[in-house]
C-alpha positions as CSV (number, residue, x, y, z in Angstrom):
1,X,-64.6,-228.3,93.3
2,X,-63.4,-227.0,90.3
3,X,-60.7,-228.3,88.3
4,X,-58.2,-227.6,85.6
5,X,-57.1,-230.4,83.9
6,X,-53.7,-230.1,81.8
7,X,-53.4,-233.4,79.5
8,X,-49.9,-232.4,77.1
9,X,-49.3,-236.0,76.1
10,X,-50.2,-239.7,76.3
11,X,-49.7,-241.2,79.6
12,X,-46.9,-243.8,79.5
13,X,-44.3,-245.8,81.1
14,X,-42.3,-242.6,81.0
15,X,-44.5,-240.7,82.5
16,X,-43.8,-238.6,85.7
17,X,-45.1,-236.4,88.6
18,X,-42.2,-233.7,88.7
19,X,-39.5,-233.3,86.3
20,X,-35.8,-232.2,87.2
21,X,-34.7,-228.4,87.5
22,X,-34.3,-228.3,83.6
23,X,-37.7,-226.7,83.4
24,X,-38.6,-228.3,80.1
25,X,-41.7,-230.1,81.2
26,X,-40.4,-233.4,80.0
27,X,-42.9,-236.3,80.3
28,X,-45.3,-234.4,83.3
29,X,-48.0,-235.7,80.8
30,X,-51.2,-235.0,82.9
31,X,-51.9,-232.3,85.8
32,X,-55.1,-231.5,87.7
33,X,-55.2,-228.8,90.1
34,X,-58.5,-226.7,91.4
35,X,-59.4,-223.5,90.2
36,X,-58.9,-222.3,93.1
37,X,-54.7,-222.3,93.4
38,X,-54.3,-220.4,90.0
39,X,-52.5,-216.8,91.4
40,X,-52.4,-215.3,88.5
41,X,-51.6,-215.1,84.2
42,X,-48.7,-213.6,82.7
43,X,-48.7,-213.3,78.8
44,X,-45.5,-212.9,76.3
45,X,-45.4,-213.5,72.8
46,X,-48.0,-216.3,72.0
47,X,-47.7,-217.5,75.4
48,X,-49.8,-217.3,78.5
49,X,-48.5,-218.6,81.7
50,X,-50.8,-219.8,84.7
51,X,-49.2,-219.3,87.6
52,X,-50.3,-221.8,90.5
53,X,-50.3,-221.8,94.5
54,X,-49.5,-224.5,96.8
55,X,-49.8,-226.9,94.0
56,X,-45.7,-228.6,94.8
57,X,-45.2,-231.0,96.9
58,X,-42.8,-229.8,99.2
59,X,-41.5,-231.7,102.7
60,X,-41.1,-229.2,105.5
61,X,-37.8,-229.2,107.9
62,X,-38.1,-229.3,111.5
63,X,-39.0,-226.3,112.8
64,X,-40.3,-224.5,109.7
65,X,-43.8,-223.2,109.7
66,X,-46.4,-223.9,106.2
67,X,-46.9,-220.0,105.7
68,X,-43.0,-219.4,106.0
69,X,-42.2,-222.5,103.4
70,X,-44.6,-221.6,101.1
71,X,-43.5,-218.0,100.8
72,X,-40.1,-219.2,99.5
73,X,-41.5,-221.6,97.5
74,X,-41.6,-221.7,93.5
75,X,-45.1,-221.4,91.5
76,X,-45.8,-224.4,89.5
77,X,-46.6,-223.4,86.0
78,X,-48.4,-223.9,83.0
79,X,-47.4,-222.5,79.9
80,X,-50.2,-222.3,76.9
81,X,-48.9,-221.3,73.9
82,X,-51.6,-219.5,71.8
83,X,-52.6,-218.2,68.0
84,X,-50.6,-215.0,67.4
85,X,-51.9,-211.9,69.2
86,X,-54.4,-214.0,70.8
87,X,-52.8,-213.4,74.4
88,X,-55.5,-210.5,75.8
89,X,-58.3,-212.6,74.2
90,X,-57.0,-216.0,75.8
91,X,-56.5,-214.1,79.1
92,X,-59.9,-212.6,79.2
93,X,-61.7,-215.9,78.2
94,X,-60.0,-217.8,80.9
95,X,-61.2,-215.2,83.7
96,X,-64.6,-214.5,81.6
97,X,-65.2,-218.5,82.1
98,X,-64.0,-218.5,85.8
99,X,-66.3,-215.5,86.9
100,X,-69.1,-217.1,85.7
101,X,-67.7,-220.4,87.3
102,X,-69.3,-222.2,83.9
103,X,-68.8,-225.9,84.5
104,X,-66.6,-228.1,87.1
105,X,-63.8,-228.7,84.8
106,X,-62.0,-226.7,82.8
107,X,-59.3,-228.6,80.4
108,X,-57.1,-228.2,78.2
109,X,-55.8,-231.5,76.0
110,X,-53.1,-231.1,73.2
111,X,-53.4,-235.4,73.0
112,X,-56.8,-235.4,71.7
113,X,-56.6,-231.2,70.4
114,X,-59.9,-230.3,72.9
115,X,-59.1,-227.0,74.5
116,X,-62.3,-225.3,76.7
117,X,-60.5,-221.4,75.6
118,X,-60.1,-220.4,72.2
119,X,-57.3,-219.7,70.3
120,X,-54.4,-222.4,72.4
121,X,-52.5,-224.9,70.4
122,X,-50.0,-226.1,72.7
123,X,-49.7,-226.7,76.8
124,X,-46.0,-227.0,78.8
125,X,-46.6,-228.3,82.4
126,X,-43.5,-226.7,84.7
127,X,-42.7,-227.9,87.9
128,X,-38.9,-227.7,88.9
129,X,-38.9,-229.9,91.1
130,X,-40.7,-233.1,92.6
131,X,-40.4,-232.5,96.4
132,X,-38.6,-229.2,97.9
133,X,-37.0,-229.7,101.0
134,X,-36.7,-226.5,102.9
135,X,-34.7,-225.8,106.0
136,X,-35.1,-222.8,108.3
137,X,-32.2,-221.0,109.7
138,X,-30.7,-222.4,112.5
């Protein structure tokens, strides 16, 4: 299977597996997610943003199907912040190394400054929330 691995700091006492509805990434040091779940990229202004399915925990009500939570349900997100006007380039070297399916893992550390695309500096690992509960309608 293969994996993106997201390393944005040390892993520590203070480390966590979600972080609160903030959204500022604090200490989710270390993701790992297969190829597979990433949707889809966005870019904005030395940013590209991976977009990721069914990658949240998430703890289903009674009575509430998978295929209806999950449509509800938030993307997690990485964030890459890259070299100005490097977006279209970043984009099409992540999906250029996909196609080809080069390799099992594809990573991306800011600890030890190793990135497997060109041109990113910085990573932001986005996740709302730790578990979302989700009722149906009753």
């Amino acid at each position: 299977m293969a994996t993106f691995i997201f390393h944005a700091h040390a892993v520590d006492a203070s480390s966590v597996i979600s972080e609160d509805t903030t959204g500022t990434g604090a200490n989710l040091d270390l993701f790992a997610v297969p190829t597979s779940k990433l949707s889809k990229m966005v870019a904005t202004e030395d940013t590209v943003t991976l977009f990721f399915d069914d990658a949240k925990e998430v703890d289903l009500a009674a009575g509430t199907s998978a295929s209806a939570a999950l449509e509800g349900l938030d993307k997690l997100l990485v964030q890459l912040t890259v070299a100005e006007g490097q977006e279209l380039t970043v984009i099409e070297d992540l999906s250029l190394l996909l196609a080809k399916g080069r390799g099992e893992v594809i990573k991306f550390d800011e600890v030890n400054d190793k990135y497997d695309i060109a041109n990113v500096t910085d990573i932001n690992i986005l996740n709302n929330r730790d578990t979302t509960t989700l009722a149906t309608d009753a």
